[in-house]
Steps between C-alpha positions, in 0.01 A plus 500: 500500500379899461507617185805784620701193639468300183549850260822536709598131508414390131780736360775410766445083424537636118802652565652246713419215237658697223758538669614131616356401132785702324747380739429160486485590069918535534499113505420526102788747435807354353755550725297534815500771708587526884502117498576366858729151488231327643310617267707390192549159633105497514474571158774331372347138674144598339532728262138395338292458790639810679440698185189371478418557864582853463368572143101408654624669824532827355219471253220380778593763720491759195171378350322432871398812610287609166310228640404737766435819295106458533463845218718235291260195538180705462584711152790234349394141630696338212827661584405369905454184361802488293744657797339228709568204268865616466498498883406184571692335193798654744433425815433152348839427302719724786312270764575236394884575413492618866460161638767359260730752657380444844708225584821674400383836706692385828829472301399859316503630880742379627709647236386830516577538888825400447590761254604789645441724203172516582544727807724768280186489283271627782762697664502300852757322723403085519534565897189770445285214412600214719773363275830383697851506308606245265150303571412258220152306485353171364193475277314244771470803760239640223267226454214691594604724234444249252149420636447853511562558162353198358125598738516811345514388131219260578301795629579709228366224244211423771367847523520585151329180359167631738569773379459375164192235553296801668535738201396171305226477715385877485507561837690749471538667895670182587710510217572817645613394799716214346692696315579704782649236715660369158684868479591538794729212503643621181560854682722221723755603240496798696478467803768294577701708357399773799468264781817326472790791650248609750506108651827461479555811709192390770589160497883459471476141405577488090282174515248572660481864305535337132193211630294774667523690121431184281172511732443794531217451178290400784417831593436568126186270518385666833457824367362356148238291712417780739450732186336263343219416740445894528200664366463443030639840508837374617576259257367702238 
């Protein structure tokens, strides 16, 4: 990646992660704001785990991208040890309460389609994004959201463990480049969150939309893996 690309890019995944952290922070508030049914029924099933999920959620994808401030790592090397400690303490207990949520993550979508509040929220008509009247839908269409969901918190545990055993090691590039595919499937938090109207509007199919976004972390690891086979300088 040039160096204007990644000036230009660093601030806009900054922004972006702040962002989706605070919102996801609303979870913490007592009562809880702009809180879709679905979403209520979520928390009110698995109040700890959720919580939990969301808690390391918000701080991994807070604490990830000092990881990548190289000024930071050269002059303060404790505090990019201790960011990156409290990053992977996160990813590991979120990961992990990912998977015990996984299995319940069909239901949690099948909810959510069928509340209708959702589209005043955005400001859209269902028909706009392939939804026909009165349509209800069952938790097994979305078993490959469950898989989805559940690959992606192995990944995130996966990644971040190399991650972990290189910086042990001292070889440090590849730690490098661990940590960047480990990130970028915590920046999944938000990209889903951009990909999912725009395939509900190309596809017109709510299932195959809402599958096509649980995966969509795929393309995450692509661009991690392409960055991180580039030249030191990328991953720096």
């Amino acid at each position: 990646m040039s160096r204007k690309l990644a000036s230009a890019a660093f601030p806009i995944m900054w922004l972006l992660a702040t962002a989706v952290a605070l919102a996801a922070a609303r979870y913490f508030l007592n009562p809880v704001p702009l809180l879709l049914r679905t979403q209520a029924l979520a928390l009110a099933r698995h109040p700890e785990w959720l919580l939990l999920h969301i808690g390391c959620g918000v701080t991994a994808i807070a604490a990830g991208p000092f990881q990548f401030v190289a000024s930071l790592r050269a002059s303060h090397p404790a505090v990019h040890r201790a960011t990156g400690y409290i990053y992977l303490a996160a990813v590991s207990l979120g990961g992990c309460a990912g998977l015990l949520l996984a299995p319940d993550t069909a239901q949690f979508v099948a909810d959510g389609l069928s509340d209708s509040s959702a589209f005043e929220l955005i400001g859209m008509a269902p028909t706009a994004l392939g939804f026909a009247p009165d349509t209800t839908y069952d938790p097994s269409q979305f078993l490959l959201v469950v898989v989805a969901f559940a690959a992606l918190a192995i990944a995130w545990i996966v990644t971040s463990a190399a991650a972990l055993v290189r910086a042990r090691q001292h070889r440090f590039a590849e730690h490098r480049a661990w940590m960047m595919r480990s990130y970028s499937l915590t920046f999944a938090a938000v990209t889903v969150r951009f990909v999912s109207v725009p395939l509900f509007v190309v596809t017109q199919d709510p299932v195959v939309a809402i599958t096509l976004t649980f995966w969509s972390w795929v393309l995450n690891l692509i661009v991690a893996e392409w960055l991180a086979r580039r030249a030191p300088r990328a991953v720096a």
